[in-house]
C-alpha positions as CSV (number, residue, x, y, z in Angstrom):
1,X,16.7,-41.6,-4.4
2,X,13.8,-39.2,-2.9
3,X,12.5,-40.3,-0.2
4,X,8.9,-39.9,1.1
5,X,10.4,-38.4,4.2
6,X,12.8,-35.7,2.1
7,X,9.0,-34.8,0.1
8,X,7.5,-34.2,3.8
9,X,9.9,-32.2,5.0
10,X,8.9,-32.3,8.6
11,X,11.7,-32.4,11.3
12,X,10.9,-34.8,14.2
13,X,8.3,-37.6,12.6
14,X,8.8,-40.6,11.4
15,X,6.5,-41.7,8.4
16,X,4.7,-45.5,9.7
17,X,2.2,-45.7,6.8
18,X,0.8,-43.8,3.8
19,X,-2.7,-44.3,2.3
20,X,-4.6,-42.7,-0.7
21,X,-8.2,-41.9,-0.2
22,X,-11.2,-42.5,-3.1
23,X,-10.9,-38.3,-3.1
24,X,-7.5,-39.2,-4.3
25,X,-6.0,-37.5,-1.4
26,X,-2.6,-38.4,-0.1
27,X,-3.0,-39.2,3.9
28,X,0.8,-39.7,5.8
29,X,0.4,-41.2,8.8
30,X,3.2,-40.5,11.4
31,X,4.1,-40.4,14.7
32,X,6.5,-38.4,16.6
33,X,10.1,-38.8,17.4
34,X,10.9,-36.4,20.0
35,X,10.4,-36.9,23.5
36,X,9.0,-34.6,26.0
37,X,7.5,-31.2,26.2
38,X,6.6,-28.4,28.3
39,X,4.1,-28.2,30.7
40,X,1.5,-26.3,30.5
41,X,0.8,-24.8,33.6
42,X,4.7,-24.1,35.0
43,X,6.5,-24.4,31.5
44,X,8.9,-26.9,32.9
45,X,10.3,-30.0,30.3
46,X,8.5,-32.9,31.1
47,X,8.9,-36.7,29.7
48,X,6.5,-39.2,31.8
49,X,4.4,-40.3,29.0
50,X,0.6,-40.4,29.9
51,X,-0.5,-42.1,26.4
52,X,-1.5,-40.3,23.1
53,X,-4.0,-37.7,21.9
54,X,-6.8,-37.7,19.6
55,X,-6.0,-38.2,16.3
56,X,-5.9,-34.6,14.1
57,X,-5.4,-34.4,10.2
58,X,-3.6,-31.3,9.3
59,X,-3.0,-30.2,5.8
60,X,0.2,-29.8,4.0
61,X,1.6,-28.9,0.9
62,X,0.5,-31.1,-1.8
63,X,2.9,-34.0,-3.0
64,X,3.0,-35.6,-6.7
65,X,0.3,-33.2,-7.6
66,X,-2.2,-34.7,-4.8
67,X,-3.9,-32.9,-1.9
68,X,-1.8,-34.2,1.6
69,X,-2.6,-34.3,5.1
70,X,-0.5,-35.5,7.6
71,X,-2.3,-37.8,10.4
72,X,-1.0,-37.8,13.7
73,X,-1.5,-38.8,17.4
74,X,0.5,-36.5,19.7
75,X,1.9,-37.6,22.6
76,X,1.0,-36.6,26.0
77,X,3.5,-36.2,29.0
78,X,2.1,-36.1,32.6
79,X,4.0,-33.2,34.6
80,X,5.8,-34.4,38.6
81,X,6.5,-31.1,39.1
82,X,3.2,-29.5,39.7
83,X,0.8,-30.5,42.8
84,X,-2.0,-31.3,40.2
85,X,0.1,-33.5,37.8
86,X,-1.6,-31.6,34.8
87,X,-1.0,-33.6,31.6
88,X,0.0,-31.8,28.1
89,X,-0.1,-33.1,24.6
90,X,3.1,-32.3,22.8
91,X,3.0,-29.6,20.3
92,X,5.1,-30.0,17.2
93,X,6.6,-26.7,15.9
94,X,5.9,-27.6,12.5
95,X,2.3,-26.9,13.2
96,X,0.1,-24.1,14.8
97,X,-2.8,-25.7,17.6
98,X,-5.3,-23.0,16.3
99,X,-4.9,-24.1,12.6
100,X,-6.1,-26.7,10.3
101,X,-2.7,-26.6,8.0
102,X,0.8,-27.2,8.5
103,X,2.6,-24.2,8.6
104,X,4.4,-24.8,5.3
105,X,1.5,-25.3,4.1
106,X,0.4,-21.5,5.2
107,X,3.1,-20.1,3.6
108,X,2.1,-21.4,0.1
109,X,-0.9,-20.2,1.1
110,X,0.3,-16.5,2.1
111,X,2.6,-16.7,-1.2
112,X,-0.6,-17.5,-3.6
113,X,-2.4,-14.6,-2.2
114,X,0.6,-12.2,-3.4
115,X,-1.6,-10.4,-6.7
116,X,-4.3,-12.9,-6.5
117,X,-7.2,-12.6,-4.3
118,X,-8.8,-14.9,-1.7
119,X,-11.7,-16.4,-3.7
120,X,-9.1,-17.7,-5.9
121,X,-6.6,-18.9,-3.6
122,X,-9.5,-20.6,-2.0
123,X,-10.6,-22.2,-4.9
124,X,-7.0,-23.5,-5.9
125,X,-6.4,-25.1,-3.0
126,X,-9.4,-26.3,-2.6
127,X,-10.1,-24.7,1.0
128,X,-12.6,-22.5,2.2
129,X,-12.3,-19.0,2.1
130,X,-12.6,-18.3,6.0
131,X,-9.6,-20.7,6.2
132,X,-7.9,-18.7,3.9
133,X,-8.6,-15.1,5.8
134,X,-7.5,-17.2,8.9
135,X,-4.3,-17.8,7.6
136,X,-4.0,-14.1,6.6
137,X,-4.5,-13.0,10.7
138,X,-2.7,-15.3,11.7
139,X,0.2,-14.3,10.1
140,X,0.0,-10.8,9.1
141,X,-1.5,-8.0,11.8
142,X,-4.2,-5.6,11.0
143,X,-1.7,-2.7,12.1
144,X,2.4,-2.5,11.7
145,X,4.7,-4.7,14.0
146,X,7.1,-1.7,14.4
147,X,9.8,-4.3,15.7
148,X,9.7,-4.7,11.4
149,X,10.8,-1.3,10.6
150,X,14.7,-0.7,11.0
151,X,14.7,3.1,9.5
152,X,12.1,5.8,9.2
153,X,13.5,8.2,7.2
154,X,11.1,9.7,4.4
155,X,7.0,9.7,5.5
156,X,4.8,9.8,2.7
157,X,0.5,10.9,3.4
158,X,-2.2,10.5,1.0
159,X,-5.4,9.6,0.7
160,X,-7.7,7.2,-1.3
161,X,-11.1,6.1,-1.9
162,X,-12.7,2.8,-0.5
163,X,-15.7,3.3,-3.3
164,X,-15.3,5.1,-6.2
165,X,-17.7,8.1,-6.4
166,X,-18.1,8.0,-2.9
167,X,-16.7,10.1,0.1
168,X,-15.4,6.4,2.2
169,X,-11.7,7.8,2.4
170,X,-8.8,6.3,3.8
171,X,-5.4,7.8,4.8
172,X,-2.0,6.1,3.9
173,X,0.7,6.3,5.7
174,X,3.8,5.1,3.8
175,X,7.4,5.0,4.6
176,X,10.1,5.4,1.3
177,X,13.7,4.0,2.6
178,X,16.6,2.8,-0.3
179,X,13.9,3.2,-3.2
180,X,11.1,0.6,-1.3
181,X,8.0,2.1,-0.1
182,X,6.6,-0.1,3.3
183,X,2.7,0.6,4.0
184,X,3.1,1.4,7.9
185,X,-0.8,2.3,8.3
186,X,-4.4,2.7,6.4
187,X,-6.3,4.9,8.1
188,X,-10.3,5.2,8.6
189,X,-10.8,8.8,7.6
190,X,-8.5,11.5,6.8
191,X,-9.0,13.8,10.2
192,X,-6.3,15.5,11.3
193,X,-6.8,13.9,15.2
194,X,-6.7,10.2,13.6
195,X,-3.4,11.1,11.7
196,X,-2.1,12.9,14.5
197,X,-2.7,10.1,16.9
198,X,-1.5,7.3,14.5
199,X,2.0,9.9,13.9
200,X,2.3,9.8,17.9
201,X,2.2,5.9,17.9
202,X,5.2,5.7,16.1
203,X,8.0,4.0,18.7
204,X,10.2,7.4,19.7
205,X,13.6,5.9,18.2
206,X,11.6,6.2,15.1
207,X,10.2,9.1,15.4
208,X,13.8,10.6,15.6
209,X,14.8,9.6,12.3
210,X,11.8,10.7,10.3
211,X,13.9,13.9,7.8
212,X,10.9,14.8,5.8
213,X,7.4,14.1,5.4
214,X,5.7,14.4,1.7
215,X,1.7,14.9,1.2
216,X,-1.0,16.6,-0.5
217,X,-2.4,19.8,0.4
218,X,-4.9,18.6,3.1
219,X,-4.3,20.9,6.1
220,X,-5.1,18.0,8.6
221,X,-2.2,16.4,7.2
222,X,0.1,19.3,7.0
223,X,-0.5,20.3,10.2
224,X,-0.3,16.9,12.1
225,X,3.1,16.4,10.7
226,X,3.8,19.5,12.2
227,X,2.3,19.0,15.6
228,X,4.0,15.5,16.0
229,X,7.8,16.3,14.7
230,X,8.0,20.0,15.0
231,X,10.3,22.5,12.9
232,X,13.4,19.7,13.4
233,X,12.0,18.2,9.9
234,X,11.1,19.4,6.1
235,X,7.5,19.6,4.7
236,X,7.1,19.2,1.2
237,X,3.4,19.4,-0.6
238,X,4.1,17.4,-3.6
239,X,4.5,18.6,-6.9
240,X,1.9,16.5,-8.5
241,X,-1.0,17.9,-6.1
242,X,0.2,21.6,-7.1
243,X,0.8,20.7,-10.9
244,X,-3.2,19.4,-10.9
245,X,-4.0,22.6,-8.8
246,X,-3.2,25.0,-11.0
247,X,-4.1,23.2,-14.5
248,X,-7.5,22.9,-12.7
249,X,-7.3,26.8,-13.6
250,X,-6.4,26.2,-17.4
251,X,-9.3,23.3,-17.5
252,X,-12.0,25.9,-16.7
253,X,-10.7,28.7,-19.2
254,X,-10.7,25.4,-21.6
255,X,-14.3,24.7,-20.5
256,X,-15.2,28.3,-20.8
257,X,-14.0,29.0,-23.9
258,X,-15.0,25.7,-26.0
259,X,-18.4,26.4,-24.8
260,X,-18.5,29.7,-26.6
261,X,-16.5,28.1,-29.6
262,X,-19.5,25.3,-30.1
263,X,-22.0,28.6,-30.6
264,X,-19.5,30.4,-32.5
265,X,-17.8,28.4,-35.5
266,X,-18.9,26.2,-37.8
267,X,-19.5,22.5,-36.7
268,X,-16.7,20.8,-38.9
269,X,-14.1,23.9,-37.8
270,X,-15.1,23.1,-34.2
271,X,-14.3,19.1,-34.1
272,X,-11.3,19.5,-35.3
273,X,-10.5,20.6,-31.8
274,X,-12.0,17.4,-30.6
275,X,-9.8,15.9,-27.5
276,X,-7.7,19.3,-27.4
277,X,-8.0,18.8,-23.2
278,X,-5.0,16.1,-23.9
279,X,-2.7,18.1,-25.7
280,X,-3.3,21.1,-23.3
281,X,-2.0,18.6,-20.6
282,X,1.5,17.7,-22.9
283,X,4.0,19.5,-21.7
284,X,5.1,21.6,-25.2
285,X,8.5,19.9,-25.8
286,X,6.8,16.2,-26.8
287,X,4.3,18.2,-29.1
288,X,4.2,17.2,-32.5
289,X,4.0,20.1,-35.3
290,X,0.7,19.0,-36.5
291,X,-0.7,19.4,-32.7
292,X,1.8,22.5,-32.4
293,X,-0.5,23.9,-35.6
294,X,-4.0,22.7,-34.0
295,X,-2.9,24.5,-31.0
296,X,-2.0,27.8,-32.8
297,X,-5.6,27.5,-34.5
298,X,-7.5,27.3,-31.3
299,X,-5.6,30.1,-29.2
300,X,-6.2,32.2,-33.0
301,X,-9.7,31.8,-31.9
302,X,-9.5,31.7,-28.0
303,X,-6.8,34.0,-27.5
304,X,-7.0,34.0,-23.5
305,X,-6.7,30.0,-23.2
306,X,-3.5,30.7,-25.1
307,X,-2.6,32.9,-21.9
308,X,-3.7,31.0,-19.4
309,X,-1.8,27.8,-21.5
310,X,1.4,29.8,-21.2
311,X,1.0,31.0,-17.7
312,X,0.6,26.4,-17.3
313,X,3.6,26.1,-19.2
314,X,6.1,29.4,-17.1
315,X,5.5,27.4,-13.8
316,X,5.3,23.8,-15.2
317,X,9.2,25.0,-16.3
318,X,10.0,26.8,-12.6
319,X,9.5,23.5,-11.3
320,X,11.2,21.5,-14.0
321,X,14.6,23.9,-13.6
322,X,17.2,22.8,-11.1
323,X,17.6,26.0,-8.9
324,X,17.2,26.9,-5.0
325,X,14.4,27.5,-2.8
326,X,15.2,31.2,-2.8
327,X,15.6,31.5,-6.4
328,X,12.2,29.3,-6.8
329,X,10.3,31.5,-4.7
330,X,11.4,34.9,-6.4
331,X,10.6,33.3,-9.8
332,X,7.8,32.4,-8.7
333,X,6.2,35.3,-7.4
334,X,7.5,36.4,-10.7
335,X,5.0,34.2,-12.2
336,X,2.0,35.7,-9.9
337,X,2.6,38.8,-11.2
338,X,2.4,37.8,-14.9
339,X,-0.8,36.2,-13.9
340,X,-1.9,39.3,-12.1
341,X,-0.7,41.7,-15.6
342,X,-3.0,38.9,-17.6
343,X,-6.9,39.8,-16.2
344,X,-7.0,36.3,-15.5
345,X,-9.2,35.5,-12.1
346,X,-9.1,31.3,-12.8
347,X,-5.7,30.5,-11.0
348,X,-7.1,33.0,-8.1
349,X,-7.7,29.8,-5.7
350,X,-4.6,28.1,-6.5
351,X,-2.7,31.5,-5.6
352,X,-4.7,31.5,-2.5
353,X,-3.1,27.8,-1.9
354,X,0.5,28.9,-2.9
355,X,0.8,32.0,-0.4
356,X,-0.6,30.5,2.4
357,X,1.6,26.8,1.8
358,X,4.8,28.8,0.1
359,X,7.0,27.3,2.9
360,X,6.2,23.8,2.2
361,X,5.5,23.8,-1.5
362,X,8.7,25.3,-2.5
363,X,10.5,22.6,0.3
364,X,10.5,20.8,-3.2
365,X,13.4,22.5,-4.3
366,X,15.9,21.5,-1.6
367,X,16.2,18.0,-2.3
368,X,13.7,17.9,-5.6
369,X,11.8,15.7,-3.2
370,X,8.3,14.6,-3.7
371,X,5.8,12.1,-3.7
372,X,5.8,10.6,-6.4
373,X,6.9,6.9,-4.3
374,X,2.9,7.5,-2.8
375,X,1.4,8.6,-5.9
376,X,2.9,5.5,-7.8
377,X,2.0,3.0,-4.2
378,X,-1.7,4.6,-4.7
379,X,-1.9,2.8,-7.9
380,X,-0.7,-0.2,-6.8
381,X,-3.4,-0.2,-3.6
382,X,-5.9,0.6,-6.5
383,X,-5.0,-2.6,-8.5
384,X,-5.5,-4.4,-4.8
385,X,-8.8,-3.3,-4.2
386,X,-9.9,-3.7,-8.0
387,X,-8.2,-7.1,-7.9
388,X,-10.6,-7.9,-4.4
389,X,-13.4,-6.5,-6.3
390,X,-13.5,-3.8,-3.4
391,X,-12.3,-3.8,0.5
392,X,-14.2,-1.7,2.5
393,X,-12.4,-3.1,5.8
394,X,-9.5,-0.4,6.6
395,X,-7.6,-3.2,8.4
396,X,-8.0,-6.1,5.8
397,X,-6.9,-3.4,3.1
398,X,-3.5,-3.1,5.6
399,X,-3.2,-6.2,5.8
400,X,-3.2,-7.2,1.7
401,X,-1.3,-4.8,0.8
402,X,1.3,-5.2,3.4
403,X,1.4,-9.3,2.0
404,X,1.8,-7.6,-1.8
405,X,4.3,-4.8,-0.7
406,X,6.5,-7.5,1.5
407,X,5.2,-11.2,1.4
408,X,7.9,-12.5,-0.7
409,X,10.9,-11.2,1.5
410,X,9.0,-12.7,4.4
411,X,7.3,-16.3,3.1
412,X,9.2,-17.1,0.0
C-alpha cells in the first residue's frame, strides 16, 4: 500500500499528523528525524539541542489533487565550540531558507514555465507571480554558468527586436554543438564593444575550442569575432542574410516595374499579376506551369525584371551547387560580370557587400556551414517573447529562454 510518507517524498521527517483546512488544503505536519547541524558561525557539526524554531509552512507539490504544505518546527542546536555558544536552527536540504516552497515543489514550478508563461503558471498553482519570478532567479542566472558548457565549438550572432517596429535590439549569442543550439548570452544592443567584451568573457579553455563563428553582415559583429579569436578560426556570413541581400535588388526592379505596369495595362490584365512578389521568391524548380506561364507574361511585359529574376536565380544556384571556395568565388565573380553586361544598377549595394565581405561570405563553401541553427533559434525566442506578451528585460529574456532551450534536461 502507498503510504502518506512514499506521497511526501521527503528524506529525514517523520509525518506526526495531517489536517485539511476549510480552503481544502492538505497541511502535513512533521518533525525532523535527523540530528544535528552545522554551526553557523565556524561550520562545525553540532548536536546540543537548544529547543525548536518557529513554526514555517512551506509549500509542496500537491497530493490527491489538493494544494499541500508541509508544517514544521526545526530544531535548533547550541554550538560548544565557539566562545559565544551561537545557536542554529537546522536547515533541511529539502528546502531553500529564502523560499516559501519546497524545492520539489520549484521544480514543478520551473517545469510548468517550459512554453507557458508566468501569469499562467501563477494562476495554476495558485501562487503569486513575484513568487513565481523568484523561483526563476533562484534557479536559473541572468547570465551563463560557464561551468554548464562542456564544448564550444560552433558560435552563432544575430540579432533581434525587443518591440516590433522599434530600434530596442538585442544580440544573441548562441552556441550549435551535436545538432543543440544552448543560448550562452542576450545582449543589450548590438555594438561591437558589448559583443567584443561579452566574446572576451568566455573562460580561455573555451575560447580554444571555438572552430567557426556564423552571423549576419553587421560589421560590429564581424569584426569582434575577429578581434577576440583571430585568423586561428573560419568566418562565415550566412547564406540567408546574402540570399535576402541581393533579392532586396530584384524587389525594387519588381516595385519599379509594377508601378509602371498599373499605368500601363488594362486593370483586369494587371491583377492577374496580383501576389507575383511570392512566386518571384520560389526558387524555379517547385514552380508550377500555370505560374511558369504567369511568369513568362509579366517578364513579356517587363522584360528587365525577367533579367534581374535570372541574375536571382544564377547565384541562388552558385550557392546551391556543391563546389570549393575557389571555384565559388571565380563563379561568382562570373556572375558580377553578367550583372555588370545587364545595365542593371539595383544589385550595386549588394556587390558593394560581396567585395568587401568575399572572404567570409564564400567561408560557406568549406563546410556548407551556416546559420541556419540561429535563424531557426530566432523563431523560437520570437514565440517566447509573443508567448510573454513582450520582455523588454535583456536578462529575464536569458533567462526564459535558457528554461525553454534546457529546463527539461535539468528539472524533469
Amino acid at each position: 500500500m502507498v503510504t502518506l510518507d512514499i506521497l511526501l517524498g521527503i528524506p529525514g521527517v517523520e509525518i506526526e499528523r495531517t489536517e485539511i483546512t476549510m480552503e481544502g488544503d492538505l497541511h502535513i505536519y512533521v518533525k525532523s528525524t535527523v540530528q544535528g547541524t552545522h554551526c553557523h558561525q565556524c561550520n562545525e557539526l553540532i548536536s546540543k539541542p537548544h529547543g525548536y524554531g518557529r513554526e514555517i509552512k512551506i509549500q509542496h507539490l500537491s497530493i490527491w489533487g489538493r494544494r499541500t504544505f508541509i508544517i514544521i518546527s526545526p530544531p535548533r542546536y547550541i554550538c560548544e565550540i565557539c566562545d559565544s555558544e551561537p545557536t542554529t536552527t537546522q536547515q533541511g536540504d529539502w528546502h531553500d531558507a529564502r523560499s516559501p516552497h519546497t524545492r520539489q515543489y520549484e521544480k514543478h514550478i520551473l517545469i510548468s514555465l517550459i512554453n507557458s508563461t508566468v501569469e499562467d503558471v501563477s494562476i495554476k498553482e495558485s501562487i503569486g507571480y513575484e513568487a513565481v519570478m523568484g523561483v526563476i532567479d533562484r534557479y536559473i542566472g541572468k547570465k551563463i554558468d560557464w561551468n554548464l558548457i562542456k564544448k564550444l565549438k560552433g558560435i552563432g550572432m544575430d540579432e533581434i527586436a525587443l518591440k516590433k517596429g522599434h530600434k530596442d535590439f538585442v544580440t544573441l549569442i548562441t552556441n550549435y554543438e551535436d545538432e543543440h543550439v544552448t543560448i550562452l548570452g542576450v545582449i543589450n544592443g548590438r555594438k561591437k564593444e558589448d559583443v567584443k567584451s561579452f566574446l572576451l568573457s568566455i573562460p580561455k579553455h573555451l575560447r580554444k575550442q571555438v572552430k567557426s563563428v556564423c552571423s549576419d553582415m553587421c560589421d560590429g559583429f564581424i569584426n569582434a569575432a575577429k578581434e577576440v579569436f583571430g585568423k586561428k578560426i573560419r568566418i562565415i556570413v550566412d547564406r540567408f542574410h546574402v540570399a535576402k541581400l541581393y533579392r532586396k535588388g530584384l524587389d525594387q526592379v519588381r516595385k519599379k516595374e509594377m508601378k509602371r505596369l498599373k499605368e500601363e495595362i488594362p486593370d483586369k490584365d494587371y491583377k492577374r499579376f496580383k501576389g507575383v512578389m511570392w512566386l518571384l521568391r520560389k526558387r524555379e524548380c517547385e514552380l508550377k506551369d500555370e505560374e511558369r506561364e504567369l511568369l513568362s507574361d509579366l517578364f513579356t511585359l517587363a522584360p528587365i525584371l525577367g533579367v534581374a529574376y535570372a541574375l536571382c536565380n544564377e547565384l541562388t544556384a552558385i550557392f546551391d551547387s556543391n563546389i570549393s571556395k575557389a571555384k565559388a568565388k571565380r563563379a561568382i565573380k562570373s556572375w558580377k560580370a553578367n550583372v555588370k553586361r545587364s545595365g542593371l544598377s539595383y544589385f550595386d549595394t549588394f556587390i558593394s557587400t560581396l567585395n568587401e565581405r568575399m572572404e567570409e561570405i564564400t567561408n560557406y563553401f568549406i563546410d556548407r556551414q551556416n546559420s541556419g541553427f540561429v535563424e531557426g533559434f530566432n523563431n523560437r525566442v520570437k514565440v517566447v517573447k509573443r508567448r510573454c506578451y513582450g520582455i523588454l528585460n535583456p536578462e529575464h529574456l536569458f533567462q526564459r529562454i535558457f528554461l525553454d532551450v534546457e529546463g527539461y534536461a535539468l528539472y524533469a
